[in-house]
N, CA, C and O atoms as CSV, one atom per row, in Angstrom:
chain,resi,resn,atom,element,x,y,z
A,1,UNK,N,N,22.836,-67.209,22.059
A,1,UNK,CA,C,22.091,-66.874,20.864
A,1,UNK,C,C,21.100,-65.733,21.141
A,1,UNK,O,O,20.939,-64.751,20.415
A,2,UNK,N,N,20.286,-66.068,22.596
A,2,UNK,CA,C,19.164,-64.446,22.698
A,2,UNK,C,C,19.652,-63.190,23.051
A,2,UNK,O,O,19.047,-62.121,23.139
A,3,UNK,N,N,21.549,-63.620,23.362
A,3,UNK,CA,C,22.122,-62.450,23.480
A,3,UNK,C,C,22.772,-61.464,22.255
A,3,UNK,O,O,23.069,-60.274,22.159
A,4,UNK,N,N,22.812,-62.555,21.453
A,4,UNK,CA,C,23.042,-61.525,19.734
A,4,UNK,C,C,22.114,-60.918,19.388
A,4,UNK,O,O,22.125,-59.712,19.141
A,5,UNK,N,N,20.738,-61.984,19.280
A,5,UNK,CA,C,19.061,-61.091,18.657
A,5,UNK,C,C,19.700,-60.178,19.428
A,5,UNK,O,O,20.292,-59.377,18.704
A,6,UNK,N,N,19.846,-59.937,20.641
A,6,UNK,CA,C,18.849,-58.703,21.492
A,6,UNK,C,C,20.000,-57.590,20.960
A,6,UNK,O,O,19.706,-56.529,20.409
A,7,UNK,N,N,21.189,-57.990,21.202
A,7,UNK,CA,C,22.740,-56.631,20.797
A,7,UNK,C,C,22.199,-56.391,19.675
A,7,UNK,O,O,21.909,-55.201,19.551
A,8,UNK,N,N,21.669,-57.722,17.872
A,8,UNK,CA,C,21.634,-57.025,16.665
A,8,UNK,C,C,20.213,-56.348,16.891
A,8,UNK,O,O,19.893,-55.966,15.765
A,9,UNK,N,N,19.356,-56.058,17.643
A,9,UNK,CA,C,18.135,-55.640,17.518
A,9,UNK,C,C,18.427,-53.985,18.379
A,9,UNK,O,O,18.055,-52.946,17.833
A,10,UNK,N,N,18.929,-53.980,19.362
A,10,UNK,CA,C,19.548,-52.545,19.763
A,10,UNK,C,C,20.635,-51.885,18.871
A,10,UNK,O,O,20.591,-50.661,18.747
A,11,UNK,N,N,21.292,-52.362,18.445
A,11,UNK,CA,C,21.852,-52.003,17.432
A,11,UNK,C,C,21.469,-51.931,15.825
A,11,UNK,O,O,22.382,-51.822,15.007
A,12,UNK,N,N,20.169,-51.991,15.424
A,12,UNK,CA,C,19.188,-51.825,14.472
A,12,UNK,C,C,18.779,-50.454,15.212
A,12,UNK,O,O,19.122,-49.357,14.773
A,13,UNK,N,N,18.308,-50.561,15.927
A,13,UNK,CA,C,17.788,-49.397,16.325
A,13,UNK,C,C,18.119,-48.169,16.487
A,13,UNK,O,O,17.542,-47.139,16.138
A,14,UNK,N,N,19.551,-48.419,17.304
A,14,UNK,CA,C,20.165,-47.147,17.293
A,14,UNK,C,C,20.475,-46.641,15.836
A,14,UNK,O,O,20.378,-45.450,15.541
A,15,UNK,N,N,20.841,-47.584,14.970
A,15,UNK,CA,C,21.081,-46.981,13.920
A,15,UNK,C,C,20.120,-46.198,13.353
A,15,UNK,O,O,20.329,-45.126,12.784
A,16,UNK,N,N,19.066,-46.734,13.508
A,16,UNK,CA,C,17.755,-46.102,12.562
A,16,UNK,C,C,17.697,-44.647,13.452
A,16,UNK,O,O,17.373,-43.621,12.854
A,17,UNK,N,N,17.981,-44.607,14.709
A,17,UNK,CA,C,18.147,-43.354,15.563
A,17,UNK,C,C,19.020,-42.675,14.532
A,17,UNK,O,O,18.390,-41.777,13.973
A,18,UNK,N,N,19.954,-42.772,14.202
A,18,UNK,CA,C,20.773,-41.341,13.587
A,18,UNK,C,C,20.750,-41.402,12.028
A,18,UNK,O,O,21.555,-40.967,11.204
A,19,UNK,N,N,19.633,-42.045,11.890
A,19,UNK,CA,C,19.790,-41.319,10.394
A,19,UNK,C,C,19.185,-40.243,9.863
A,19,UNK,O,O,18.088,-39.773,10.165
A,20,UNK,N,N,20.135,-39.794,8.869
A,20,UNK,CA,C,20.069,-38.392,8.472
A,20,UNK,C,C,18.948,-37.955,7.784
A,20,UNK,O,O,17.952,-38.667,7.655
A,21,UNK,N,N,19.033,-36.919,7.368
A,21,UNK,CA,C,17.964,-36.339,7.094
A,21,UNK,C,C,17.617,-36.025,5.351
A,21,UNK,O,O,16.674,-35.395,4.871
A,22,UNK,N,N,18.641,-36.650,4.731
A,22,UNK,CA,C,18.642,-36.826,3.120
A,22,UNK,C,C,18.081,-37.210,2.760
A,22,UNK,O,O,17.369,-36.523,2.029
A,23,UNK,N,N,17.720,-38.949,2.877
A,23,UNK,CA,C,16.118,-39.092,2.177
A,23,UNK,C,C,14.867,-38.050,2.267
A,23,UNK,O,O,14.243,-37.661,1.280
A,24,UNK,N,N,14.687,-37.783,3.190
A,24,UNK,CA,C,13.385,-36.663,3.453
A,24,UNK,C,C,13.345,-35.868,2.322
A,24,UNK,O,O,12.446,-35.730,1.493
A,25,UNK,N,N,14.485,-35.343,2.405
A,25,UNK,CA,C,15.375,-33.888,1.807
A,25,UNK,C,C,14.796,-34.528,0.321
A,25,UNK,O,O,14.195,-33.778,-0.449
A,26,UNK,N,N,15.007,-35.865,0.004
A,26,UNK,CA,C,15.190,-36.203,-1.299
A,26,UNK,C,C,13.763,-36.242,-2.087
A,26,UNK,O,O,13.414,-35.990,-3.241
A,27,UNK,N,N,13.287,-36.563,-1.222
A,27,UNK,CA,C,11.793,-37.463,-0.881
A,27,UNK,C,C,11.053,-36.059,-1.761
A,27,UNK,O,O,10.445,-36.109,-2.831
A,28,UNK,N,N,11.410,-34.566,-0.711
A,28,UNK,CA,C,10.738,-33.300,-0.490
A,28,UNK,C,C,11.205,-32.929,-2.511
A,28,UNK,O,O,10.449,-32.415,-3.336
A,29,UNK,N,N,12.193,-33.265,-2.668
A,29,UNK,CA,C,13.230,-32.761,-4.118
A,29,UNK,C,C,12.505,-33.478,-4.851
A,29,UNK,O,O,11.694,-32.738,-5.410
A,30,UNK,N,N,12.324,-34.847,-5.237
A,30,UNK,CA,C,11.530,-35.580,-6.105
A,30,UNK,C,C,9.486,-35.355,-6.371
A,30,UNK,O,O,8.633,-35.504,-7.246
A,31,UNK,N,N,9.620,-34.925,-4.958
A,31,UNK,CA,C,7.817,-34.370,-5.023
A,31,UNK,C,C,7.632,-33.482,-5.810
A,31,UNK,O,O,7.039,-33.617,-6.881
A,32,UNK,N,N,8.165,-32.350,-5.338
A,32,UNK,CA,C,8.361,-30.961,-5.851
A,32,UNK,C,C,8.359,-30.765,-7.367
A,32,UNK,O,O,7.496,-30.300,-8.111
A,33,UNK,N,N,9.245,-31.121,-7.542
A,33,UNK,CA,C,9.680,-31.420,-8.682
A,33,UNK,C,C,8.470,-31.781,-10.105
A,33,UNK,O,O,7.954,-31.214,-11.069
A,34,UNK,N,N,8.496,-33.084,-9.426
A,34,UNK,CA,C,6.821,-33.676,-10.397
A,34,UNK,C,C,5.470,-33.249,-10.069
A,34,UNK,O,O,4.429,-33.773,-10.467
A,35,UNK,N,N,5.649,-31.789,-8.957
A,35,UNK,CA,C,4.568,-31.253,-8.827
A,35,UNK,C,C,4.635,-30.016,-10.128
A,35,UNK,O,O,3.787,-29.658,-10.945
A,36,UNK,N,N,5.912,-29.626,-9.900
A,36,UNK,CA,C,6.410,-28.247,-11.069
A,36,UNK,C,C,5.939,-28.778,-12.149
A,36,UNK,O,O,5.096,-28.111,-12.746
A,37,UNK,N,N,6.365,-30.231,-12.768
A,37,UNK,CA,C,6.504,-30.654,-13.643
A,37,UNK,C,C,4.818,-30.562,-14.417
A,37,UNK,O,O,4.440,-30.041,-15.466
A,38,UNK,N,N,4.304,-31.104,-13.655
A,38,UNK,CA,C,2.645,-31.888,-13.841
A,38,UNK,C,C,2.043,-30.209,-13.658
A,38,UNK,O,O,0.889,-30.101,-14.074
A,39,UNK,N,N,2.552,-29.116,-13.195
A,39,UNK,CA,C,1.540,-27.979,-12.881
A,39,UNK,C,C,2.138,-26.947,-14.707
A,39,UNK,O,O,1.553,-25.941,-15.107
A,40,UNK,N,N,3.013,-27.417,-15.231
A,40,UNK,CA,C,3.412,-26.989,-16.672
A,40,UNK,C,C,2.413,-27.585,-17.630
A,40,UNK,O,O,2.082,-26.934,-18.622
A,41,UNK,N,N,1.851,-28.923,-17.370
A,41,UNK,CA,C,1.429,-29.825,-18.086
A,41,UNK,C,C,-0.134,-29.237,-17.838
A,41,UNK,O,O,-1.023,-29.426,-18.668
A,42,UNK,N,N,-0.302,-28.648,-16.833
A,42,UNK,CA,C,-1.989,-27.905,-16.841
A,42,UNK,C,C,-1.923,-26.751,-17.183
A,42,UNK,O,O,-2.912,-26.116,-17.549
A,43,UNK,N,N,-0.703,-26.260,-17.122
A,43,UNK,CA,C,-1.148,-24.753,-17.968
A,43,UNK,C,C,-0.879,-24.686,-18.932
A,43,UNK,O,O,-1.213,-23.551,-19.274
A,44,UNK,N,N,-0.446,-25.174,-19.734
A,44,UNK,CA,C,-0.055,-25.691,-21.156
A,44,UNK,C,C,-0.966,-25.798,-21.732
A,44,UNK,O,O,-0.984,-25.211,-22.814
A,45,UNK,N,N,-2.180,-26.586,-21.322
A,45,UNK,CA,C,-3.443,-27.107,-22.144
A,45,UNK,C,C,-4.847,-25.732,-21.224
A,45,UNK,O,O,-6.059,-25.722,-21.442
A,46,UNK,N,N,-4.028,-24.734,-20.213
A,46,UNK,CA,C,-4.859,-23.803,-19.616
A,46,UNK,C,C,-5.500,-24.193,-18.604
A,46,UNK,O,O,-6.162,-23.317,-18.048
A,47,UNK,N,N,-5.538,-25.348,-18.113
A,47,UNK,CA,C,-6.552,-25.372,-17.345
A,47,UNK,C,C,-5.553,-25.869,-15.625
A,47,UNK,O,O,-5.576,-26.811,-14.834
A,48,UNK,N,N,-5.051,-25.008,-15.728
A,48,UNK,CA,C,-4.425,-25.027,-13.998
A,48,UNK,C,C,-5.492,-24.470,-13.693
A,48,UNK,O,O,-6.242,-23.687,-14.276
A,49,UNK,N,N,-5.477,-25.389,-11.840
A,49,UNK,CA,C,-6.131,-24.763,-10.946
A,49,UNK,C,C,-5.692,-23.652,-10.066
A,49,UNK,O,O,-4.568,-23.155,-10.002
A,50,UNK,N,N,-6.884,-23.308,-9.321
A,50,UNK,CA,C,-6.633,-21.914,-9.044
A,50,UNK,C,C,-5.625,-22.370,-7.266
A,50,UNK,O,O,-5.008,-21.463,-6.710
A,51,UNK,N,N,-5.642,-23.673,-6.707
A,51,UNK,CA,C,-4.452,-23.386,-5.684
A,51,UNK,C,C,-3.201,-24.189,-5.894
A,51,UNK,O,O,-2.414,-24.242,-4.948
A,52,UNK,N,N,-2.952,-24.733,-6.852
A,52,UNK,CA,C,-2.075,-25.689,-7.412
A,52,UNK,C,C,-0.331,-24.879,-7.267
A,52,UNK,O,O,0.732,-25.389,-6.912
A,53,UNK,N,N,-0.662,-23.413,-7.727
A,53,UNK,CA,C,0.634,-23.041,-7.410
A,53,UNK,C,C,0.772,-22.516,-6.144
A,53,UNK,O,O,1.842,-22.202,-5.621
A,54,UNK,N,N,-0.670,-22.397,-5.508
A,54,UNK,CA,C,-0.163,-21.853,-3.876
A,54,UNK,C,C,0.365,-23.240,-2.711
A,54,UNK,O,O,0.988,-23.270,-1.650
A,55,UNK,N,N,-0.162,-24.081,-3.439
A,55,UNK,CA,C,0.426,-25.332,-2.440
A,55,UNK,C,C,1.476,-25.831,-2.728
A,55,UNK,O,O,1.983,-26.738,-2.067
A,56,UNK,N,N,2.017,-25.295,-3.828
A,56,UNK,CA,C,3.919,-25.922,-4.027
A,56,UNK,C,C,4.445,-24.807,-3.656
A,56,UNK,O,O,5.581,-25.000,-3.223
A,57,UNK,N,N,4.009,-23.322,-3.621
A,57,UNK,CA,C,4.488,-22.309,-2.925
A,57,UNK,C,C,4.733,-22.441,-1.485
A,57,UNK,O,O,5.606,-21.876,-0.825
A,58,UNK,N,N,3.892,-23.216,-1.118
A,58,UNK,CA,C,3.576,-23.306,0.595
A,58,UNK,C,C,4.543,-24.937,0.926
A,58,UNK,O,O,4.972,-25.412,1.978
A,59,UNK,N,N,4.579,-25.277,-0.068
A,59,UNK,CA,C,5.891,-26.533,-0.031
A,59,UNK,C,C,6.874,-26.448,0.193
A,59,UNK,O,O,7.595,-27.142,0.910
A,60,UNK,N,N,7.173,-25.100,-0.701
A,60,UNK,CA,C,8.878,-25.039,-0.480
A,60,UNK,C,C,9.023,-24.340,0.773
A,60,UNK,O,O,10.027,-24.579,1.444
A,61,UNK,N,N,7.741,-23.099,1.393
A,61,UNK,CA,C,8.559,-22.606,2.460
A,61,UNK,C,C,8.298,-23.697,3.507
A,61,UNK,O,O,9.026,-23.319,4.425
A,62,UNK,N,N,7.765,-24.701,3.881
A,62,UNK,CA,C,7.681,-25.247,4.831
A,62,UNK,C,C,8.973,-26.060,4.012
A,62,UNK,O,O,9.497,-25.435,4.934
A,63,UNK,N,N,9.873,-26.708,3.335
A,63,UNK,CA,C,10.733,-27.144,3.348
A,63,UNK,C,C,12.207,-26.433,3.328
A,63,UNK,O,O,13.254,-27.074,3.246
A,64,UNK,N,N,12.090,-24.427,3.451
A,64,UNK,CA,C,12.695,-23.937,3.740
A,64,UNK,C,C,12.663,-24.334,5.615
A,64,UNK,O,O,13.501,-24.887,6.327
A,65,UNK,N,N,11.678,-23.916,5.834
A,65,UNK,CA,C,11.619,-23.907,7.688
A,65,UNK,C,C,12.420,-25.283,7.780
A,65,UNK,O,O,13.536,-25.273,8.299
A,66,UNK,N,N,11.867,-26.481,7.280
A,66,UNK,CA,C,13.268,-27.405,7.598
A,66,UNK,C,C,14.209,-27.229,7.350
A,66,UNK,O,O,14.817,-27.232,8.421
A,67,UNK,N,N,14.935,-27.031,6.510
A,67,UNK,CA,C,16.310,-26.615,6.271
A,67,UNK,C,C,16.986,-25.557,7.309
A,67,UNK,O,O,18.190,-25.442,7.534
A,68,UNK,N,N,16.111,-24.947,7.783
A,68,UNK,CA,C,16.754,-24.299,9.087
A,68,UNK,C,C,16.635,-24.739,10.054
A,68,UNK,O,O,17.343,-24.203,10.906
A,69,UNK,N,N,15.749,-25.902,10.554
A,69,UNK,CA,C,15.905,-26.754,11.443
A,69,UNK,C,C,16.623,-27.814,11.420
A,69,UNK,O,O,16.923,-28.470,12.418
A,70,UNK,N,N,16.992,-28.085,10.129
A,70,UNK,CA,C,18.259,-29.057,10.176
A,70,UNK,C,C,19.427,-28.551,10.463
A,70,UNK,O,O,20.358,-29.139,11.015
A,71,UNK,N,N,19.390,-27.282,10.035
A,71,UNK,CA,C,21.031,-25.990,10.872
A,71,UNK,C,C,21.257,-26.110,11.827
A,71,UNK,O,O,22.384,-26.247,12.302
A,72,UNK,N,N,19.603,-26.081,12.729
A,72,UNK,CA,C,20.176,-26.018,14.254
A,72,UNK,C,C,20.416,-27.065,15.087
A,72,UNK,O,O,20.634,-27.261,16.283
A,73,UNK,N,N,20.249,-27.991,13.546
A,73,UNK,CA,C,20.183,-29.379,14.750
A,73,UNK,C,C,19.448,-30.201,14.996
A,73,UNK,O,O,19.845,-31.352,15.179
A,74,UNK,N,N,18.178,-29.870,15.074
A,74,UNK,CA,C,16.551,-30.417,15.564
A,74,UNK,C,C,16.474,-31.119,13.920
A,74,UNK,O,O,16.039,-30.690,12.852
A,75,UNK,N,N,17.178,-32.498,14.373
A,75,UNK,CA,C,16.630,-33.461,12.727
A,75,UNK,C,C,15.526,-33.863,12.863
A,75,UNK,O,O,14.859,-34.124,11.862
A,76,UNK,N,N,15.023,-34.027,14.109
A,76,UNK,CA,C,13.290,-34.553,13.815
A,76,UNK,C,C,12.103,-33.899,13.350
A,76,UNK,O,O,11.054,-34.405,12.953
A,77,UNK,N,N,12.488,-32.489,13.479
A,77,UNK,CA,C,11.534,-31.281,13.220
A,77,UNK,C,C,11.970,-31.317,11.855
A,77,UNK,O,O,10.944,-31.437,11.187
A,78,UNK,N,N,13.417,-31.255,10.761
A,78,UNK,CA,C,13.413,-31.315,9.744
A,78,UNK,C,C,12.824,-32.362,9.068
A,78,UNK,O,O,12.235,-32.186,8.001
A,79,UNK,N,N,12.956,-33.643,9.705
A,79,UNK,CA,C,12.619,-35.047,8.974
A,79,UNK,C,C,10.915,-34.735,8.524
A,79,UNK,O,O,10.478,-34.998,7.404
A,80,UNK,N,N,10.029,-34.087,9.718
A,80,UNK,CA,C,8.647,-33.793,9.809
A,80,UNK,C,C,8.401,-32.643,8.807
A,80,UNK,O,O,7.456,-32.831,8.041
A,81,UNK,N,N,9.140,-31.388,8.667
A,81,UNK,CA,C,8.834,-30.835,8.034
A,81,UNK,C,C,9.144,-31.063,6.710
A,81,UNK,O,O,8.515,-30.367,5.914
A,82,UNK,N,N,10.050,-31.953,6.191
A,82,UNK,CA,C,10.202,-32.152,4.996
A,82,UNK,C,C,9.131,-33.682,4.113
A,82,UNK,O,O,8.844,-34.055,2.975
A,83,UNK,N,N,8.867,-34.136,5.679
A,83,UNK,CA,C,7.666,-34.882,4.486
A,83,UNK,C,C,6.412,-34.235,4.807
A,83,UNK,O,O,5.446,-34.742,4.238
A,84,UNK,N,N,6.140,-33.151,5.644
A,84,UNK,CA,C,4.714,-32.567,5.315
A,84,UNK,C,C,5.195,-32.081,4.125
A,84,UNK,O,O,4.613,-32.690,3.228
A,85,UNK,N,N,5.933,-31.323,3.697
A,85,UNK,CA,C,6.378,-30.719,2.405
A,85,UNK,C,C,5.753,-31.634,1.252
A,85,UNK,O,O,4.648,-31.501,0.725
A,86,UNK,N,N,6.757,-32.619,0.985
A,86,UNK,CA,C,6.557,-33.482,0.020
A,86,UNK,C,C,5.180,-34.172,-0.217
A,86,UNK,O,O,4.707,-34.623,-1.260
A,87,UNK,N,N,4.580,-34.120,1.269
A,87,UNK,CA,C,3.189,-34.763,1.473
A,87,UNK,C,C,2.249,-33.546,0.240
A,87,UNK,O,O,1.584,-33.929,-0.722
A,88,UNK,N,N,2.438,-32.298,0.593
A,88,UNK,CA,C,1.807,-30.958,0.177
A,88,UNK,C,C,1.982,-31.095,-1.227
A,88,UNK,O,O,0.971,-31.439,-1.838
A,89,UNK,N,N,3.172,-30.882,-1.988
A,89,UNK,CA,C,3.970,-31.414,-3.069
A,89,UNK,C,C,2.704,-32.483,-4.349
A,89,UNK,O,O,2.060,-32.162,-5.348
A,90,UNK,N,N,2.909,-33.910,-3.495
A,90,UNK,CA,C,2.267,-34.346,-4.267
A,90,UNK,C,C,0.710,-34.453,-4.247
A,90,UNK,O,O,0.048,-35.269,-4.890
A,91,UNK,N,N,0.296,-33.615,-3.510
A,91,UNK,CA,C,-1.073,-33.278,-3.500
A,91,UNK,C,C,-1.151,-32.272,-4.934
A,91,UNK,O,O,-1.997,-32.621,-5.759
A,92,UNK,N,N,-0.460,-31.264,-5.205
A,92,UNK,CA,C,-0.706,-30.538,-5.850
A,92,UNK,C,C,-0.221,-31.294,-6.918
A,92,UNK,O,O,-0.896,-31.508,-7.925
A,93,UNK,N,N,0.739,-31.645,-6.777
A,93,UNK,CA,C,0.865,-33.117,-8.406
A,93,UNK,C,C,-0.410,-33.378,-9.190
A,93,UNK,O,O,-0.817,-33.197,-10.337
A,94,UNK,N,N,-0.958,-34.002,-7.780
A,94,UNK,CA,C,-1.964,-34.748,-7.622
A,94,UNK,C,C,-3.725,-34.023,-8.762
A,94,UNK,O,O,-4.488,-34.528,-9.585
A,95,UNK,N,N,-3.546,-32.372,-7.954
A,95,UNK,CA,C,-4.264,-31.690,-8.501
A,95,UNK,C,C,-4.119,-31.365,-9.792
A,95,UNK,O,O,-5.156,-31.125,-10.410
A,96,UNK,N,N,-2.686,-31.268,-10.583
A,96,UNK,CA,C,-2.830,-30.979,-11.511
A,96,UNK,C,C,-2.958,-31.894,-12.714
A,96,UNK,O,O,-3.396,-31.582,-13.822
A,97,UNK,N,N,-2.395,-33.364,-12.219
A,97,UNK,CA,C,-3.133,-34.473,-13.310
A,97,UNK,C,C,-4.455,-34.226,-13.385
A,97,UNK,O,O,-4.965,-34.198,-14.505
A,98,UNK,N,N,-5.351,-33.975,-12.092
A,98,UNK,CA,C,-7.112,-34.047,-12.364
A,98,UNK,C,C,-7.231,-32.793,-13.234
A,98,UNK,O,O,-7.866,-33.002,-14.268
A,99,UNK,N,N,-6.739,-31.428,-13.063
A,99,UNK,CA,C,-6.603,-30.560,-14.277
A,99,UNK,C,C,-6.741,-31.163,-15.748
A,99,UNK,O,O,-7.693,-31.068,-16.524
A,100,UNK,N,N,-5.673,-31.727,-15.888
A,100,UNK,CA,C,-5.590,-31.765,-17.176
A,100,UNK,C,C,-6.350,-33.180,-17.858
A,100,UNK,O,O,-6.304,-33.260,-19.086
A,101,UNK,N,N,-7.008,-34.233,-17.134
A,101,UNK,CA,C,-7.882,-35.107,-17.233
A,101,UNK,C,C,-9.329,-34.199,-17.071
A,101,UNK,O,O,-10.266,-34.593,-17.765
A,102,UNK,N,N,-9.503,-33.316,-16.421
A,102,UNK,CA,C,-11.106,-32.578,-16.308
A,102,UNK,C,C,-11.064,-31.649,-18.247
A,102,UNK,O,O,-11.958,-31.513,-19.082
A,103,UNK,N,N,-9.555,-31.211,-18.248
A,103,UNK,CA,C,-9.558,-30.718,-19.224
A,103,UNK,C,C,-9.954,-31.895,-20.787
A,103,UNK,O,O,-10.341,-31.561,-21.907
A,104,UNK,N,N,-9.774,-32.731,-20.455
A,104,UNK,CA,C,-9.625,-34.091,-21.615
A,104,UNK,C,C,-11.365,-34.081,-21.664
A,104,UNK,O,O,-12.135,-33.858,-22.598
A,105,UNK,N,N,-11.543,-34.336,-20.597
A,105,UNK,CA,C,-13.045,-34.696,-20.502
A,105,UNK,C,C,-14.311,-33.701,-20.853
A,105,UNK,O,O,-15.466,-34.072,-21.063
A,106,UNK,N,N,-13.795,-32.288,-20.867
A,106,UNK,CA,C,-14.944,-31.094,-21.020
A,106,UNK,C,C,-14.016,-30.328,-22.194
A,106,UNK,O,O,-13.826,-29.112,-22.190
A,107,UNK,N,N,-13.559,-31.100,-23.034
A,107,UNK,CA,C,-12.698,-30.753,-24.312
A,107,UNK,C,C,-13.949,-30.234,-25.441
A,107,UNK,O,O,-13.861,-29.155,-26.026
A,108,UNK,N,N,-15.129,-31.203,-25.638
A,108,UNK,CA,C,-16.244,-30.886,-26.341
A,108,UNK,C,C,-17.123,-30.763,-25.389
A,108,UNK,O,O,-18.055,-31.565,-25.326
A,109,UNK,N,N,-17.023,-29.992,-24.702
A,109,UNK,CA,C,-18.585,-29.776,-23.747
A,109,UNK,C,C,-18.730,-28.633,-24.399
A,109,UNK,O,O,-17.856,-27.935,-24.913
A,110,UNK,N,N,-20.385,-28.406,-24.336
A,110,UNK,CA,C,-20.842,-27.238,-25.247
A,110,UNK,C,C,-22.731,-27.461,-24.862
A,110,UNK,O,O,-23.297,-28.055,-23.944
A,111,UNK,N,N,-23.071,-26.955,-25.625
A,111,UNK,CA,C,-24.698,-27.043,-25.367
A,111,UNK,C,C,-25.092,-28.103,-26.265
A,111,UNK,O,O,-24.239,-28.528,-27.045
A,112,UNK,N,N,-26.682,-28.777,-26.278
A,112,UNK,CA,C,-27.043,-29.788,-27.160
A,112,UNK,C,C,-28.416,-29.448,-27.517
A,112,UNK,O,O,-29.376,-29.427,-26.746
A,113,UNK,N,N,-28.413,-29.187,-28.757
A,113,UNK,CA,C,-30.149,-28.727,-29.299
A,113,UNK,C,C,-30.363,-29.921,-29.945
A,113,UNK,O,O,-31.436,-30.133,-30.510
């Protein structure tokens, strides 16, 4: 019996060793995405911020640099670079909901006599 745990537990492992690099990939595609999405939704109402499109700019090329590290091979450098990506991604998501909630909130701001 402690000889199955131990074979199904090395063999868990190795598996998790070769897996590919698609979720990441997917992970990086779904961020992105609802970062584009949510950075339409602040300029729409005007009030994008001023680095919101440089950090999904800076998303995709660091999820270009993976994609060429998944060419050569090096899946761990892609796996890394594609969730700093996505990490970057939904930061700027992130930024542009507070956009358009700062915008909700200073909708009637004005002076008070």
């Amino acid at each position: 019996m402690k000889k199955l745990i131990g074979i199904l537990v090395i063999a868990t492992l190795v598996m998790a060793g070769c897996a590919n690099v698609k979720p990441s990939h997917d992970e990086y595609m779904a961020a992105v995405a609802a970062a584009k999405s949510a950075k339409k939704k602040a300029t729409a109402v005007g009030y994008e911020w001023r680095d919101t499109g440089k950090m999904i700019k800076k998303a995709e090329e660091i999820a270009k640099g993976a994609a060429d590290s998944e060419k050569a091979g090096d899946k761990e450098a892609a796996i890394a670079a594609y969730q700093k990506a996505a990490k970057l991604a939904r930061k700027a998501e992130k930024q542009s909901h507070d956009a358009v909630k700062q915008q909700m909130q200073q909708a009637n701001a004005g002076p008070v006599f």
